[in-house]
Biopython code that builds the backbone (N, CA, C, O; Angstrom):
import numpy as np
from Bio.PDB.StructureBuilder import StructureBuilder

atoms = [
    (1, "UNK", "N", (39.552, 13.824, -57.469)),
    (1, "UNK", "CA", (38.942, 15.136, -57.407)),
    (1, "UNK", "C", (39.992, 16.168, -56.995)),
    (1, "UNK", "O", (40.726, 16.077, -56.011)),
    (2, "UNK", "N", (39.960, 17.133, -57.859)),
    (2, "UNK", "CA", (40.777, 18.070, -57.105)),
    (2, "UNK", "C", (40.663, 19.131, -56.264)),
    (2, "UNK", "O", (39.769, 19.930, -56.545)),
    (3, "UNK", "N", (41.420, 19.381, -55.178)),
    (3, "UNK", "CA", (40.587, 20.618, -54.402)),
    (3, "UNK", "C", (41.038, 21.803, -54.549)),
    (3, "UNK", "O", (42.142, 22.147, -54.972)),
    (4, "UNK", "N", (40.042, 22.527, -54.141)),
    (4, "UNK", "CA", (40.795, 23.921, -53.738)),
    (4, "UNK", "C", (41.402, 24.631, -53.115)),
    (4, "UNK", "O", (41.921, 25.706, -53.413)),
    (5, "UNK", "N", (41.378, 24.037, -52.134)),
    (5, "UNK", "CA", (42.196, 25.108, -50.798)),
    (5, "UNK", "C", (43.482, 24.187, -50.727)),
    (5, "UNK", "O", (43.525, 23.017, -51.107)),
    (6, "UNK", "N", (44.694, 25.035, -50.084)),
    (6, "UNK", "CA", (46.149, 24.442, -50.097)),
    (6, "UNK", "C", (46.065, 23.592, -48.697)),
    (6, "UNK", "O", (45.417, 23.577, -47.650)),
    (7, "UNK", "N", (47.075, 22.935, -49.311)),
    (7, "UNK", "CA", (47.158, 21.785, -48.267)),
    (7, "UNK", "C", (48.515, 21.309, -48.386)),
    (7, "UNK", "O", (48.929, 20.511, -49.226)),
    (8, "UNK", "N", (49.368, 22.045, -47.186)),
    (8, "UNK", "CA", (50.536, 21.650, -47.094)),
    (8, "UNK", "C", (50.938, 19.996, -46.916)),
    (8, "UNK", "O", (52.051, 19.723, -47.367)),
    (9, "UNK", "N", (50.239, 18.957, -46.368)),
    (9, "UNK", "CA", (50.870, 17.968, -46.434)),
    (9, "UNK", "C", (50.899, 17.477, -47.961)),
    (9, "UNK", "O", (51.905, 17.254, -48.636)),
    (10, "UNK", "N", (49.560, 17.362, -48.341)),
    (10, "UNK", "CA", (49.738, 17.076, -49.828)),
    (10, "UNK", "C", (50.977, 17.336, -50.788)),
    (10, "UNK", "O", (51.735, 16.551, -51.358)),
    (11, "UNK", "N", (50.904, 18.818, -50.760)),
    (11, "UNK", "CA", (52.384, 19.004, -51.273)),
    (11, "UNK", "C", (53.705, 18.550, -50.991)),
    (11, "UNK", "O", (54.579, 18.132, -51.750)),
    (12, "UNK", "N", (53.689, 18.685, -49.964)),
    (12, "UNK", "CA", (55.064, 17.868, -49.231)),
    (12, "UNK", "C", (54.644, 16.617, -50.444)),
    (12, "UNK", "O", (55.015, 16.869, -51.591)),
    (13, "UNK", "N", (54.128, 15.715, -50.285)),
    (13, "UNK", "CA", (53.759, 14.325, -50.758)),
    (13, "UNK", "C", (54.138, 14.477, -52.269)),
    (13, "UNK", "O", (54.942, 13.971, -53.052)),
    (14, "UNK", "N", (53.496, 15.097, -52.278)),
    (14, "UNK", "CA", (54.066, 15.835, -54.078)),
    (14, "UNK", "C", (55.399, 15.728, -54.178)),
    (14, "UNK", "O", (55.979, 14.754, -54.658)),
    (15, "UNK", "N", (56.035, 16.927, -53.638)),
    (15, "UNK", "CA", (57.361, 17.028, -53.710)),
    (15, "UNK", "C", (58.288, 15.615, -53.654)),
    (15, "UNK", "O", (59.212, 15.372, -54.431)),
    (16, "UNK", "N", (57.937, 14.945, -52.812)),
    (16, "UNK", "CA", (58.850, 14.133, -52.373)),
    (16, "UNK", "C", (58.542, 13.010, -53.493)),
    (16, "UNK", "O", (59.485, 12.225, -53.595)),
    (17, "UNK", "N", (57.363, 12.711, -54.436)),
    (17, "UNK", "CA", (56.836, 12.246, -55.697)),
    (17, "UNK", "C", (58.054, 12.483, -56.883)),
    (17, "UNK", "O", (58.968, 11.765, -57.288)),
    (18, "UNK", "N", (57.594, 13.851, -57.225)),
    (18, "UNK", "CA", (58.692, 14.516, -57.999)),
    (18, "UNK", "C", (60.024, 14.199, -57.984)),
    (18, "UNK", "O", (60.663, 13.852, -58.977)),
    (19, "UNK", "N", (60.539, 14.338, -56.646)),
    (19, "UNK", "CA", (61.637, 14.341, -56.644)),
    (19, "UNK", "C", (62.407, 13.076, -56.730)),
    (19, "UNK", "O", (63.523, 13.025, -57.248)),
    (20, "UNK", "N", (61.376, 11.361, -55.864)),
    (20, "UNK", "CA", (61.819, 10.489, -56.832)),
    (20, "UNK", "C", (61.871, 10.132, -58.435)),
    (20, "UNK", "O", (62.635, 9.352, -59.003)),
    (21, "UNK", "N", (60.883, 10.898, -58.959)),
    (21, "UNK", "CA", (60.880, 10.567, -60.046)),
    (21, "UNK", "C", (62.409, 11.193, -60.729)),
    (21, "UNK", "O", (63.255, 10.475, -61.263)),
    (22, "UNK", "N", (62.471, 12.096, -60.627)),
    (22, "UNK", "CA", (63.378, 12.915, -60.610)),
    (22, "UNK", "C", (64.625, 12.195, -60.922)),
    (22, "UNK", "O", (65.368, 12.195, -61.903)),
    (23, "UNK", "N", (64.631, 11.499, -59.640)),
    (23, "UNK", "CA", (66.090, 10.749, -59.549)),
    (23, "UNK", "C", (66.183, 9.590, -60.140)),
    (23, "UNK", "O", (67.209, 8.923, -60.009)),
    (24, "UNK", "N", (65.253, 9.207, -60.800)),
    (24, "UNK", "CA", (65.609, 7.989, -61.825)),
    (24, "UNK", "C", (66.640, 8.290, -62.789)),
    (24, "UNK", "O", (67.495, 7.540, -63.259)),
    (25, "UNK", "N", (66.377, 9.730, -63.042)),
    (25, "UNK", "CA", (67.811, 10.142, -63.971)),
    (25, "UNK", "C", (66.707, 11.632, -64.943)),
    (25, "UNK", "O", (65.726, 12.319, -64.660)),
    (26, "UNK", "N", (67.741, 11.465, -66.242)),
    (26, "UNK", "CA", (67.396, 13.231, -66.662)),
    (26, "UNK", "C", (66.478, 12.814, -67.820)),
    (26, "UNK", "O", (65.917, 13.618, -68.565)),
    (27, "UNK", "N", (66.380, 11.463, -67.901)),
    (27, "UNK", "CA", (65.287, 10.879, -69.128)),
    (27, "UNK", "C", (63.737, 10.907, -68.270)),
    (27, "UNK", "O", (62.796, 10.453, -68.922)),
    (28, "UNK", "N", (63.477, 11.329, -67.088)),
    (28, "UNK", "CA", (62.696, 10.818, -66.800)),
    (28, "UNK", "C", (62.324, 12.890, -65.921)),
    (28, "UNK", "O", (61.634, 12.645, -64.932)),
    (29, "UNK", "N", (62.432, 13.679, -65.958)),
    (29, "UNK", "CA", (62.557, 14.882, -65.723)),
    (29, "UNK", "C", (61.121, 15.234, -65.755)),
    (29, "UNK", "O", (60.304, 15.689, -64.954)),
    (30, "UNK", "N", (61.125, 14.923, -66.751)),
    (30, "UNK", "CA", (59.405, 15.355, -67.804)),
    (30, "UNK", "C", (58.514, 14.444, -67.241)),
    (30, "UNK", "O", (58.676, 13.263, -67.548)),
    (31, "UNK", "N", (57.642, 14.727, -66.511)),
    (31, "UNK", "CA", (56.129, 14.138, -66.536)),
    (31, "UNK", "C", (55.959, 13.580, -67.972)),
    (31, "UNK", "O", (56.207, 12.382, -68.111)),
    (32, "UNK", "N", (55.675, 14.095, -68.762)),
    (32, "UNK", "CA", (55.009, 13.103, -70.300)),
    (32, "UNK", "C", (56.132, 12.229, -70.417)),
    (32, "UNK", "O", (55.819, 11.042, -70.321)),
    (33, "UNK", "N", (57.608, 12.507, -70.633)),
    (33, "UNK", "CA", (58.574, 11.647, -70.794)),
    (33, "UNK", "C", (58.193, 10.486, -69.802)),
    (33, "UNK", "O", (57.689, 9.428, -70.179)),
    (34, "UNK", "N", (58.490, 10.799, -68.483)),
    (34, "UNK", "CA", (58.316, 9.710, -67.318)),
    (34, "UNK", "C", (56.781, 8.451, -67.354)),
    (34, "UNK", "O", (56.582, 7.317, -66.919)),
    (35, "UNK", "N", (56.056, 9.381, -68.063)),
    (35, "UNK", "CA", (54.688, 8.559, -68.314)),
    (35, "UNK", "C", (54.811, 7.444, -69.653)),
    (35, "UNK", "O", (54.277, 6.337, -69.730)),
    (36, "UNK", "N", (55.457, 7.941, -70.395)),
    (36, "UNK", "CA", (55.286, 7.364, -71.701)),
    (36, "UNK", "C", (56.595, 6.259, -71.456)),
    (36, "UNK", "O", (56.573, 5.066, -71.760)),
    (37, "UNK", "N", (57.436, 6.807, -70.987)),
    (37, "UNK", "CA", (58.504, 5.543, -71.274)),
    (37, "UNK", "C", (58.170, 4.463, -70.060)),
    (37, "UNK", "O", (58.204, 3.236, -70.156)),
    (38, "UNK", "N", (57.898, 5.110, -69.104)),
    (38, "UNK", "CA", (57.588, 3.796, -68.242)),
    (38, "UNK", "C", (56.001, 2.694, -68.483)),
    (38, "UNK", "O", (55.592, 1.679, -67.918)),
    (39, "UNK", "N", (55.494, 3.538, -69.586)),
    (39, "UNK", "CA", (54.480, 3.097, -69.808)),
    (39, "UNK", "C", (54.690, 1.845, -70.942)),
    (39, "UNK", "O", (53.760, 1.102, -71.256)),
    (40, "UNK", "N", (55.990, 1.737, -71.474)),
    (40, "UNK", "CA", (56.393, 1.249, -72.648)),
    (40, "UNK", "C", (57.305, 0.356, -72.166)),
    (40, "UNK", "O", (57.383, -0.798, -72.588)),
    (41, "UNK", "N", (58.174, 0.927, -71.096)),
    (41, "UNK", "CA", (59.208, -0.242, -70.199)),
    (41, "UNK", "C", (58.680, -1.485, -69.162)),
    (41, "UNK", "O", (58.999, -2.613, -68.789)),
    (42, "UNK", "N", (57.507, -0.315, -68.952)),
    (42, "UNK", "CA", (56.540, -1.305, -67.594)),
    (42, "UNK", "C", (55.443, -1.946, -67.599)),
    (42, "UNK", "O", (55.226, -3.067, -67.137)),
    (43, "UNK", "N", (54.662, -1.163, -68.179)),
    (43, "UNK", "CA", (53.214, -1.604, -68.811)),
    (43, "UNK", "C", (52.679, -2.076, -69.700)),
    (43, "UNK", "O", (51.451, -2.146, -69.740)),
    (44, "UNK", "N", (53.610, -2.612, -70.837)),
    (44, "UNK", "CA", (53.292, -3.508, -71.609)),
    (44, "UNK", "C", (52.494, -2.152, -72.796)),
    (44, "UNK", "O", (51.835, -2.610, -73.730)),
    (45, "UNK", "N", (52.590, -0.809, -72.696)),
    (45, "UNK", "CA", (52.382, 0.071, -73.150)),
    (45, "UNK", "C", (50.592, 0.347, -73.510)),
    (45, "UNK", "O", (49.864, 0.716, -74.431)),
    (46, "UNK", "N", (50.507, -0.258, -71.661)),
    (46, "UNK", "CA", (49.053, -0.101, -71.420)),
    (46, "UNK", "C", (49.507, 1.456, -70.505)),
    (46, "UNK", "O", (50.573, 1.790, -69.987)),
    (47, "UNK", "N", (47.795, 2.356, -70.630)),
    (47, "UNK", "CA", (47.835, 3.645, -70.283)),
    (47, "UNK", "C", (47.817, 3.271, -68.870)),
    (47, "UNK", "O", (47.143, 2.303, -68.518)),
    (48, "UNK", "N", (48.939, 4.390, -67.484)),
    (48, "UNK", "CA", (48.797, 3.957, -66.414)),
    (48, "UNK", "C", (48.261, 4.702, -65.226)),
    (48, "UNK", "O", (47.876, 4.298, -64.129)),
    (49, "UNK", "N", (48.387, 6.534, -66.022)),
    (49, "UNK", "CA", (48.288, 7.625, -65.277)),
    (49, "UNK", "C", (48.484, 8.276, -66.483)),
    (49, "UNK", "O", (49.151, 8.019, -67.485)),
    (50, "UNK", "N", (47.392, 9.618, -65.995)),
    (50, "UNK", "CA", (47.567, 10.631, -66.939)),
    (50, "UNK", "C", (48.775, 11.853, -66.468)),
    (50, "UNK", "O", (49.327, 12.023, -65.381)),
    (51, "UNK", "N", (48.883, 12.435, -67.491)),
    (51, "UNK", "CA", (49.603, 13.667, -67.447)),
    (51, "UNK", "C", (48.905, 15.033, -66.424)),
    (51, "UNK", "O", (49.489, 15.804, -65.662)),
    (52, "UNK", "N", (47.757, 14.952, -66.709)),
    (52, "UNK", "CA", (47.056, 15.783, -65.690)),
    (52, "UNK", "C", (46.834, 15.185, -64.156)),
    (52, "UNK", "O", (46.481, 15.832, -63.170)),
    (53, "UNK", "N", (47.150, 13.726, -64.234)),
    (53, "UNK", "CA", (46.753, 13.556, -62.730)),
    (53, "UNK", "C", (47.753, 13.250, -62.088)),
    (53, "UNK", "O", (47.655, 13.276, -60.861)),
    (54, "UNK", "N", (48.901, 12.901, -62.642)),
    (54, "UNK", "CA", (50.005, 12.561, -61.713)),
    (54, "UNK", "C", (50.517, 14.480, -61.678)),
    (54, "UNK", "O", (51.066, 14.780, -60.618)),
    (55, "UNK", "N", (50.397, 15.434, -62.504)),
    (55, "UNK", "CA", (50.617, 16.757, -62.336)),
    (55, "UNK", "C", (49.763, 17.480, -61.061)),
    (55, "UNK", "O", (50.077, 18.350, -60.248)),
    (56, "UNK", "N", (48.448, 16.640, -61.303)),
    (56, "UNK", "CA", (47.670, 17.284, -59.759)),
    (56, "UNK", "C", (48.499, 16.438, -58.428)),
    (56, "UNK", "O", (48.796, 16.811, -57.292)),
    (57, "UNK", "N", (48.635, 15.575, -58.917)),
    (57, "UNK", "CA", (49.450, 15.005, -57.774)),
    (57, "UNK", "C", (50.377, 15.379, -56.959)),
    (57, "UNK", "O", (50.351, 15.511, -55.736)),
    (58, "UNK", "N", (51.663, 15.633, -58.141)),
    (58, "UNK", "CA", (52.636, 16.257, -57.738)),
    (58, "UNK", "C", (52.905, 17.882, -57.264)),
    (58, "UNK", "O", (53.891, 18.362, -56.703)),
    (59, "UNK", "N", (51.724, 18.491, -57.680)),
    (59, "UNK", "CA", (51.311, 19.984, -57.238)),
    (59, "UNK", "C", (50.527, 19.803, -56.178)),
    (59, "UNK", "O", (49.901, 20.822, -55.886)),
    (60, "UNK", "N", (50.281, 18.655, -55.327)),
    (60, "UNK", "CA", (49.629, 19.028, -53.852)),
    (60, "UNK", "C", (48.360, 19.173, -54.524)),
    (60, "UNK", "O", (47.869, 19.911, -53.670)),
    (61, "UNK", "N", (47.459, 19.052, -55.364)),
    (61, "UNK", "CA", (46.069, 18.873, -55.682)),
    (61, "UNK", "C", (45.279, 17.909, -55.651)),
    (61, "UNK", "O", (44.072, 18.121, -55.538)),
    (62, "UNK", "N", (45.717, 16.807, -55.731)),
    (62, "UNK", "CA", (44.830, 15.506, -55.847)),
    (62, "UNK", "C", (45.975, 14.798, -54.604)),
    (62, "UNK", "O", (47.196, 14.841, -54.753)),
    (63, "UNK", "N", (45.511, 14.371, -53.790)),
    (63, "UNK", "CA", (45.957, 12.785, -53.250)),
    (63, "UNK", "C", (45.716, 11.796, -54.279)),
    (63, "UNK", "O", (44.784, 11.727, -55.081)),
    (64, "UNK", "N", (46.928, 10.886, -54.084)),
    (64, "UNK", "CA", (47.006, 9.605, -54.868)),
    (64, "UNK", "C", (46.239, 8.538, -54.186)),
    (64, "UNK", "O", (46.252, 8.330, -52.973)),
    (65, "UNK", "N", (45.578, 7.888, -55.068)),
    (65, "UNK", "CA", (44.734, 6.346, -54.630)),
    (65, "UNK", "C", (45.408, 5.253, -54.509)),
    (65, "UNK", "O", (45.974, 4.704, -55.455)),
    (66, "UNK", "N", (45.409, 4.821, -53.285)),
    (66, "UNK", "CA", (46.152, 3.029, -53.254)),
    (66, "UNK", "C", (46.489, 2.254, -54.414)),
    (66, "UNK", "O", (47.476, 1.518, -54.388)),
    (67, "UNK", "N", (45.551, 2.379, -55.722)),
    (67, "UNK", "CA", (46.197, 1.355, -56.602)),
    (67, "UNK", "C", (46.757, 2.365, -57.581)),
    (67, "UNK", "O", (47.110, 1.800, -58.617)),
    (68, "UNK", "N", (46.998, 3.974, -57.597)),
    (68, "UNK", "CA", (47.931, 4.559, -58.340)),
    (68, "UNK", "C", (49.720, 4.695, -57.867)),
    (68, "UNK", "O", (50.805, 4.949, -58.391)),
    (69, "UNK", "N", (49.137, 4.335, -56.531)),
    (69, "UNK", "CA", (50.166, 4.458, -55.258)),
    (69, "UNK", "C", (50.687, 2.869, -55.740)),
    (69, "UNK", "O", (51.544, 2.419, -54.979)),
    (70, "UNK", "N", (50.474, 2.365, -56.372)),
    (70, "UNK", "CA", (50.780, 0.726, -55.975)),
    (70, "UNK", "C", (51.942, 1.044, -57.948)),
    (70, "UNK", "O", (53.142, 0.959, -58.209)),
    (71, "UNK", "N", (50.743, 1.379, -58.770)),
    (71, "UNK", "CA", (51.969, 1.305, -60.284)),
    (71, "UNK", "C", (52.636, 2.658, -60.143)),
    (71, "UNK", "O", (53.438, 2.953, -61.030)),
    (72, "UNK", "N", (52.434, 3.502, -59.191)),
    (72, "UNK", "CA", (53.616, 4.604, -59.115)),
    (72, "UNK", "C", (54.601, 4.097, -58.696)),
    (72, "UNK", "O", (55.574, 4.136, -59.448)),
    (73, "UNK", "N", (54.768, 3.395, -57.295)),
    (73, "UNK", "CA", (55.987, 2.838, -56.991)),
    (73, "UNK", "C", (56.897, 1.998, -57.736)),
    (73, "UNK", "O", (58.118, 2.014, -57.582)),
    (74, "UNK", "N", (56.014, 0.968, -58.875)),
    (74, "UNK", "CA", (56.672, 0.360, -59.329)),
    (74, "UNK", "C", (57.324, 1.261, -60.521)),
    (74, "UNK", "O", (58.339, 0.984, -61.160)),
    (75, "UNK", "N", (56.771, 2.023, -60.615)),
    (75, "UNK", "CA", (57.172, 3.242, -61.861)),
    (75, "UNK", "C", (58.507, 3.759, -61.357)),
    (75, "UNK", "O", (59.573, 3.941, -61.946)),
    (76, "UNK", "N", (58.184, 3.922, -60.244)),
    (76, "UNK", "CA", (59.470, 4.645, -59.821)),
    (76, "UNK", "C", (60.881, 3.938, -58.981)),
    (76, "UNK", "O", (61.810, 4.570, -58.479)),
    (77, "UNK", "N", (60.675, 2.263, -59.020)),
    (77, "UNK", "CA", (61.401, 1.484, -58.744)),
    (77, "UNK", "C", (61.435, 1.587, -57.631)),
    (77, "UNK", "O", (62.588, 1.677, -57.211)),
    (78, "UNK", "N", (60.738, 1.619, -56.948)),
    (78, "UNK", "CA", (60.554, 1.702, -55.232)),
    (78, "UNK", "C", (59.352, 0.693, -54.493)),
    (78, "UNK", "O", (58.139, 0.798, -54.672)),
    (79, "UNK", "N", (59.915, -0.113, -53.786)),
    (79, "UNK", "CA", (58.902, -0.658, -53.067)),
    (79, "UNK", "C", (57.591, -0.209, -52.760)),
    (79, "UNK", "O", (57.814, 0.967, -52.473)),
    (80, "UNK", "N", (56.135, -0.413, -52.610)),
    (80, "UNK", "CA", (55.233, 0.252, -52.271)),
    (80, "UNK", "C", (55.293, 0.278, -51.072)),
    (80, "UNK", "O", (54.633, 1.313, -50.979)),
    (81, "UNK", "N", (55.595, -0.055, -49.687)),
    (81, "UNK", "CA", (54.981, -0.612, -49.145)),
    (81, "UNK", "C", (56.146, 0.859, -48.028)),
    (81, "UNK", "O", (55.915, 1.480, -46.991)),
    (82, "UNK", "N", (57.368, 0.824, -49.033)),
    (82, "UNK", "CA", (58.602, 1.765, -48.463)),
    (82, "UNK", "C", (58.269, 3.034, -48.796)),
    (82, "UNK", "O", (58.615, 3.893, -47.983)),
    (83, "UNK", "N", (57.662, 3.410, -49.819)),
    (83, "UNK", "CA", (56.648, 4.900, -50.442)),
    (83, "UNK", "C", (55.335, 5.350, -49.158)),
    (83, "UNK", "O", (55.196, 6.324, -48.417)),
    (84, "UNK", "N", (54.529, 4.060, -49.391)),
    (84, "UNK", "CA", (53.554, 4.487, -48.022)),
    (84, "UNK", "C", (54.335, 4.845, -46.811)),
    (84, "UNK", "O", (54.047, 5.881, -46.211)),
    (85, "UNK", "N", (55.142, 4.203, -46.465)),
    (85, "UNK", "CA", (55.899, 4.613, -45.131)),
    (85, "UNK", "C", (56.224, 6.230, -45.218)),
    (85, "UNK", "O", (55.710, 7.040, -44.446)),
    (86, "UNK", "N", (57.248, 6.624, -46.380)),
    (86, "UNK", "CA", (57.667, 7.821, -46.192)),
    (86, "UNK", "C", (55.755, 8.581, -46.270)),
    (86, "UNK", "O", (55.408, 9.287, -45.323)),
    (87, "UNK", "N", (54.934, 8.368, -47.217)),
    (87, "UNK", "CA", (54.046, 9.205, -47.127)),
    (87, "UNK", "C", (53.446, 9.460, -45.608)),
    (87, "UNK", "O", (53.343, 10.575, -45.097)),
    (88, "UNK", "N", (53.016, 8.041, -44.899)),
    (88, "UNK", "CA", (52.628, 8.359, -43.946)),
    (88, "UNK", "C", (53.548, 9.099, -42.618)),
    (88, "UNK", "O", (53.056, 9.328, -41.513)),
    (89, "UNK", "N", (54.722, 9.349, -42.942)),
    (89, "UNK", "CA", (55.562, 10.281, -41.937)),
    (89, "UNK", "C", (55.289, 10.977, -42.501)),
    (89, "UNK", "O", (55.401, 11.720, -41.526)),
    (90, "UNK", "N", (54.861, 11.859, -43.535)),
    (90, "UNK", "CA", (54.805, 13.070, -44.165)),
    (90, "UNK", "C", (53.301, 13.533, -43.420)),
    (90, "UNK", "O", (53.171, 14.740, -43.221)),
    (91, "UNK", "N", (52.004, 12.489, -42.941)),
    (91, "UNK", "CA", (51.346, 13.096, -42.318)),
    (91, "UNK", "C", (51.341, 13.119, -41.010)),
    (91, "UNK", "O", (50.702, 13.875, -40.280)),
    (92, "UNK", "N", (52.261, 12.048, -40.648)),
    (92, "UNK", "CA", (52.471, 12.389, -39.423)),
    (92, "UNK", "C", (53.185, 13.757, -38.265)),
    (92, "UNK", "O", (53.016, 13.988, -37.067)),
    (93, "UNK", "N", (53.989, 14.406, -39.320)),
    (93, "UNK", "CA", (54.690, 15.271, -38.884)),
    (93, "UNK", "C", (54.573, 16.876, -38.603)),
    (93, "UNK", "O", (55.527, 17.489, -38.124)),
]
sb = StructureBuilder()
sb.init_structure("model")
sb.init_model(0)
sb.init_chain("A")
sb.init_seg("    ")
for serial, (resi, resn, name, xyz) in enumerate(atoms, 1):
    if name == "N":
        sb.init_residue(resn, " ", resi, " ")
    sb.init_atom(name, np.array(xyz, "f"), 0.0, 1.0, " ", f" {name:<3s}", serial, name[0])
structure = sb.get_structure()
């Protein structure tokens, strides 16, 4: 669901989303790019996340769910378990 009112931690969470994705390299820049190829590298080119929801995501609109949180990490070559950590300092702070 997405909300309406801003919510700085979210974003933070976002950002710091983005910005791994980010750093996988310049093939992976693009949300649709980043969706589709990892969807084809990782998923057996089963659908894993949409374009609109990992975008609410990464704009601080939607919090991510434990099991999007679980094929994001692997999307993004990062441990899950090392992603929750940074998220939960992000609300801790």
């Amino acid at each position: 669901m997405e909300r309406k009112e801003y919510n700085e931690k979210l974003v933070q969470i976002g950002e710091l989303l983005s910005e791994k994705r980010k750093a996988l390299g310049d093939q992976y820049t693009s949300r649709e790019d980043f969706i589709y190829s990892r969807q084809n590298e990782l998923f057996s080119g089963e659908s894993w996340i949409s374009l609109r929801h990992l975008s609410n995501i990464e704009n601080g609109k939607n919090m991510i769910s434990i099991e999007k949180l679980v094929l994001l990490a692997d999307a993004l070559e990062i441990d899950v378990v090392d992603l929750f950590t940074e998220i939960i300092e992000i609300y801790k702070a």
